[in-house]
C-alpha positions in Angstrom: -18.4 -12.1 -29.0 -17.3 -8.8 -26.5 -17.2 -10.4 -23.3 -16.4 -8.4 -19.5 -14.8 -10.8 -16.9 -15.2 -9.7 -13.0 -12.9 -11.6 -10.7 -12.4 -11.1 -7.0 -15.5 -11.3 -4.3 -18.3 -13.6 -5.4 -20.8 -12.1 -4.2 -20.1 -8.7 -5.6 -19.9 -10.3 -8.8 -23.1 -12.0 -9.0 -25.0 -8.6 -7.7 -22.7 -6.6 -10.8 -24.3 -9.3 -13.2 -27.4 -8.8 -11.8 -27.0 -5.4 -12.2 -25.4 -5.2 -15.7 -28.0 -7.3 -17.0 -31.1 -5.4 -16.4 -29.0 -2.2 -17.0 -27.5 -3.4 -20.5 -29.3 -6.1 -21.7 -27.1 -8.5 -24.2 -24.0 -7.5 -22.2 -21.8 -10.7 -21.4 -20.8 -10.4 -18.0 -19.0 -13.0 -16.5 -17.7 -14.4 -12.9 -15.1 -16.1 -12.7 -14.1 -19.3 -12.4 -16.8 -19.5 -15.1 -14.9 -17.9 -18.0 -16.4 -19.5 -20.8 -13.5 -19.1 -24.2 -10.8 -16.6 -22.9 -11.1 -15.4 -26.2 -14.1 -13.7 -25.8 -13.0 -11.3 -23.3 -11.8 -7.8 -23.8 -12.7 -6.2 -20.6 -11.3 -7.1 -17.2 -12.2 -6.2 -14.1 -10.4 -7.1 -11.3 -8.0 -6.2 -7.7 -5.1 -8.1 -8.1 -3.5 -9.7 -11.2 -1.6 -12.9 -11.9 0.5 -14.0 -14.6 -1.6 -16.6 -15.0 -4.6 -15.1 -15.5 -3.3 -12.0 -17.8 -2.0 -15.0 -19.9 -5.2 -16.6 -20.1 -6.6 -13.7 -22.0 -5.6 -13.0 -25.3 -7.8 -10.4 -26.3 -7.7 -8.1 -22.9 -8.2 -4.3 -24.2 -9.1 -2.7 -20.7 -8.1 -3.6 -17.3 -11.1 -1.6 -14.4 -9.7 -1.8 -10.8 -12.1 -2.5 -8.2 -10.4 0.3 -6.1 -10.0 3.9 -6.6 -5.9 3.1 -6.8 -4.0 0.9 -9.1 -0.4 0.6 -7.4 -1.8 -2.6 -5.7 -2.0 -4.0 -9.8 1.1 -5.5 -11.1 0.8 -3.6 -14.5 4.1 -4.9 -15.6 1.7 -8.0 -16.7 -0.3 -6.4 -18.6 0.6 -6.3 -22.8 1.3 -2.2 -23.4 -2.2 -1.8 -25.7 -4.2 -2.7 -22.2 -6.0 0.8 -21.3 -5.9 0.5 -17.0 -9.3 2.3 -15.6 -9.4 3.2 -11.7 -13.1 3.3 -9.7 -14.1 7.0 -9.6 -17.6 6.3 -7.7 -19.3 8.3 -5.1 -19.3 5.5 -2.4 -15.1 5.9 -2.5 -15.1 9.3 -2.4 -17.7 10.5 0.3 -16.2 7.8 2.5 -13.0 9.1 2.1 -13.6 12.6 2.7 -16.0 11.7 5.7 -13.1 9.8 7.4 -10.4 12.8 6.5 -13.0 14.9 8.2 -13.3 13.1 11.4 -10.1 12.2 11.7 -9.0 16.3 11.6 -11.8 17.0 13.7 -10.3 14.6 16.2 -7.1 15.8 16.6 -8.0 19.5 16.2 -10.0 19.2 19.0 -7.4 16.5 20.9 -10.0 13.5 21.2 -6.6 11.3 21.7 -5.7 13.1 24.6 -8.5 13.1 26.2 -9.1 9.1 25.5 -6.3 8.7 27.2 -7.2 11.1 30.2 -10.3 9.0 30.6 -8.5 5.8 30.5 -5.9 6.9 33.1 -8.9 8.8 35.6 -8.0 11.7 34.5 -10.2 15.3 34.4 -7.7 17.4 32.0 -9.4 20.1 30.5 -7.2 21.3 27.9 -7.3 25.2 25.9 -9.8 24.9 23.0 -8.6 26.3 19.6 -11.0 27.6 16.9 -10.7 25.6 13.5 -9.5 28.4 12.4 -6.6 28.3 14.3 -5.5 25.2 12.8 -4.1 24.5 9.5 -4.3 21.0 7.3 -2.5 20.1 4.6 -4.0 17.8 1.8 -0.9 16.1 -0.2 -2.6 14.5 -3.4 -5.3 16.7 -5.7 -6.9 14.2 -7.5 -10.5 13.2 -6.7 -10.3 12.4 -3.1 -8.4 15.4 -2.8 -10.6 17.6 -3.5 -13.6 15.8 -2.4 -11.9 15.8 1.5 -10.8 19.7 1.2 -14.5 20.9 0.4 -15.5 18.8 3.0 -12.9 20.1 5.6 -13.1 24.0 4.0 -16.6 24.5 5.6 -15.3 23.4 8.9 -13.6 26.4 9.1 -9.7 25.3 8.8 -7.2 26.8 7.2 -6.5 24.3 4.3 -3.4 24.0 2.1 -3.0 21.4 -0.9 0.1 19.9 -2.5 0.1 18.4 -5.7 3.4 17.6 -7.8 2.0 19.5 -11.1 0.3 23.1 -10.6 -3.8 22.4 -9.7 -6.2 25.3 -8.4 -8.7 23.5 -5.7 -11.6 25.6 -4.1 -11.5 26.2 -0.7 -7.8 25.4 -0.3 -4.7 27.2 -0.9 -2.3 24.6 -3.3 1.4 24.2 -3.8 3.1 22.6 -6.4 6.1 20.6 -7.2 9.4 20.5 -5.0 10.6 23.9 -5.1 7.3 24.6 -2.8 7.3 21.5 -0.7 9.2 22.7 2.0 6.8 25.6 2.4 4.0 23.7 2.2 5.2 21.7 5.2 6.1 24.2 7.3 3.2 25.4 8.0 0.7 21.9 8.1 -0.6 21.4 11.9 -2.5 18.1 10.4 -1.0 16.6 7.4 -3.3 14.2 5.4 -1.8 12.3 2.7 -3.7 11.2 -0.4 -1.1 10.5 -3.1 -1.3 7.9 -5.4 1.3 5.5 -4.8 4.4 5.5 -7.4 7.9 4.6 -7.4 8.2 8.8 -6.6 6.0 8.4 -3.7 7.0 5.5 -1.7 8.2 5.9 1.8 7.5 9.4 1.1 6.3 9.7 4.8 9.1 9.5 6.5 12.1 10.9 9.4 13.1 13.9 6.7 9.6 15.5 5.8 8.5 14.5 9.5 11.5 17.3 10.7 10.0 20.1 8.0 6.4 19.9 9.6 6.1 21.9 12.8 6.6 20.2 16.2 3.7 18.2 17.9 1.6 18.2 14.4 0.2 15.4 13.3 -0.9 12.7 10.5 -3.7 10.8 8.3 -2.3 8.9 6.2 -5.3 7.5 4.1 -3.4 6.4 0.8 -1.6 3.3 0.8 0.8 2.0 3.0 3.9 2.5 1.1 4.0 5.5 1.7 5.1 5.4 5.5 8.2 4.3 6.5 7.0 2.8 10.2 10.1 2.8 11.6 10.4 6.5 11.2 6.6 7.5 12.2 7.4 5.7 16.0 10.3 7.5 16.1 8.7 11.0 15.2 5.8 10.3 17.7 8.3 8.8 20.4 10.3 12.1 20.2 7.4 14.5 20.0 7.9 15.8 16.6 4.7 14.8 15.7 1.9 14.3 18.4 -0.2 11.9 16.9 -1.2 9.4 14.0 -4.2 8.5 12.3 -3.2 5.2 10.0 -5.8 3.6 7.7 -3.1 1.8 5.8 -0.1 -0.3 6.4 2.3 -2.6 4.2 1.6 -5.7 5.0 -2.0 -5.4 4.9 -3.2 -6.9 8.0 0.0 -6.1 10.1 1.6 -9.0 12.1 0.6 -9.9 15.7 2.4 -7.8 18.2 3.4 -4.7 16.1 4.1 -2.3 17.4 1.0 0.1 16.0 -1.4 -1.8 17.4 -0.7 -0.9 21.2 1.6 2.5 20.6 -1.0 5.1 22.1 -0.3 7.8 20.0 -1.4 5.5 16.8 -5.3 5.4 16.0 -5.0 2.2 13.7 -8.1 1.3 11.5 -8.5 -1.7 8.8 -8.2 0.2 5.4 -11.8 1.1 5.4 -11.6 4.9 5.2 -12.5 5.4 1.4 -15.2 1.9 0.7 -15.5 0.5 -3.0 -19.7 0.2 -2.1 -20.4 -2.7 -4.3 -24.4 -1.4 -4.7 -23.0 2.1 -6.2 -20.0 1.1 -7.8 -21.3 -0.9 -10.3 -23.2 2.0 -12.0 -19.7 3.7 -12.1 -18.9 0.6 -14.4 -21.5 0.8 -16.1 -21.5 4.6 -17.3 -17.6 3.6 -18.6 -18.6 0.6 -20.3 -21.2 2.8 -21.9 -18.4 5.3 -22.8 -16.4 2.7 -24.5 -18.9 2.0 -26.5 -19.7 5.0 -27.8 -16.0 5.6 -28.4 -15.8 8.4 -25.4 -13.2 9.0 -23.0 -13.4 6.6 -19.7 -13.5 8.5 -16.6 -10.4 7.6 -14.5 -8.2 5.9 -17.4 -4.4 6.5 -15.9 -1.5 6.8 -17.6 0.7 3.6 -17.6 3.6 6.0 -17.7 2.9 7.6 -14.4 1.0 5.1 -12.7 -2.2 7.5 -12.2 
């Protein structure tokens, strides 16, 4: 018997084996804690991982992430033979790109200032740029890359894109690898970052590649929270190298009581809810894969181990 385990939220798991059952009938979904024989299952889907529960199951051939990243899986736990799939589903990535969107059009037209001007009783008109005028820089060209680039290209911005190996996006002008990083910089008003979190990646957001970026831009940092180094982002905005922050993710996830993001007035803080796993879409993401596998086809957002994505 081919079995699929789903762990994580309950309720999300009984509406996927609602779902999974009228969509492929026969197909032996289960939630845990009700496992049934470990043996049985092949397919895995899950957020987190233990060692306990990789242990449990002998016969694992695919691990599906709930999210559209995998850094937050301890792969080390995983036997090398187990295939690692990450959620490509519309629900992630129109959320995503709607947030990237207001978040540029935010600062591009100085909503943060003029918060605080209304807080403090202020009437500050301020000169009003064109989108045009501005340039944003998307770092990360994978799927929510390119998703937030065609949704800020219409805008009217002048968009650039980074990506370690060479990509072509519509709608943006792309730069690739470290001999073009510094360039690439150089010229971002609002930088967005969207990389996929490796051991090349983390605290890639920090003091140095804050100095390279022009003075008073800003950031959106919608990827994981790894990427940051905090320390160096209060700094930058303290100094006025960069004028403001947009942060949808933070290590820990929630941040303590009484740090210092939550009060800093140049930080616009939200709960990791800026690209949304939707649990009523997702599932037929799942589904069209499962399907894949068994028709021996190639899964849509399988990563390589090696890499990480």
């Amino acid at each position: 018997m081919t079995a699929i385990l789903h762990t994580g939220d309950a309720e999300r798991g009984a509406l996927w084996q609602e779902i999974v059952a009228r969509e492929m009938p026969g197909t032996d979904f289960r939630c845990w804690p009700d496992v049934g024989d470990p043996a049985d299952i092949r397919y895995l889907i899950a957020w987190t991982l233990t060692p306990e529960l990789v242990a449990s199951l002998p016969n694992l051939e695919i691990l599906f992430s709930i999210g559209a990243g995998v850094d937050q899986l301890d792969l080390s736990l995983l036997p090398p033979h187990v295939r690692v799939v990450r959620m490509i589903e519309s629900g992630i990535t129109n959320t995503m790109a709607e947030f990237v969107a207001m978040a540029a059009l935010s600062l591009h037209r100085d909503l943060p200032f003029y918060i605080a001007s209304q807080r403090a009783g202020r009437w500050d008109p301020q000169d009003v740029l064109l989108c045009s005028e501005r340039t944003v820089g998307v770092m990360g060209l994978g799927e929510l890359g390119r998703a937030s680039i065609a949704r800020l290209s219409p805008l009217g911005f002048r968009v650039l894109g980074w990506s370690r190996s060479r990509v072509e996006v519509p709608g943006a002008t792309c730069f690739a690898g470290q001999d073009e990083f510094d360039a690439f910089l150089g010229q971002v008003d609002i930088l967005v970052c969207l990389l996929p979190l490796t051991d090349d990646t983390r605290g890639i957001l920090c003091r140095d590649l804050f100095a390279k970026m022009p003075r008073g831009a800003s950031l959106i940092n919608v990827a994981r929270g790894g990427h940051l180094v905090q320390d160096d982002l209060l700094t930058a905005l303290d100094s006025g190298q960069l004028l403001y922050a947009f942060v949808d993710v933070t290590d820990p996830e929630p941040l303590p009581d009484a740090h210092p993001f939550y009060g800093h007035p140049a930080i616009f803080l939200t709960p990791h809810i800026a690209g949304v796993t939707r649990k009523e879409t997702a599932v037929h993401s799942l589904i069209a894969n499962l399907r894949r596998e068994l028709a021996g086809e190639p899964l849509a957002g399988e990563i390589d181990r090696g890499r990480g994505y």
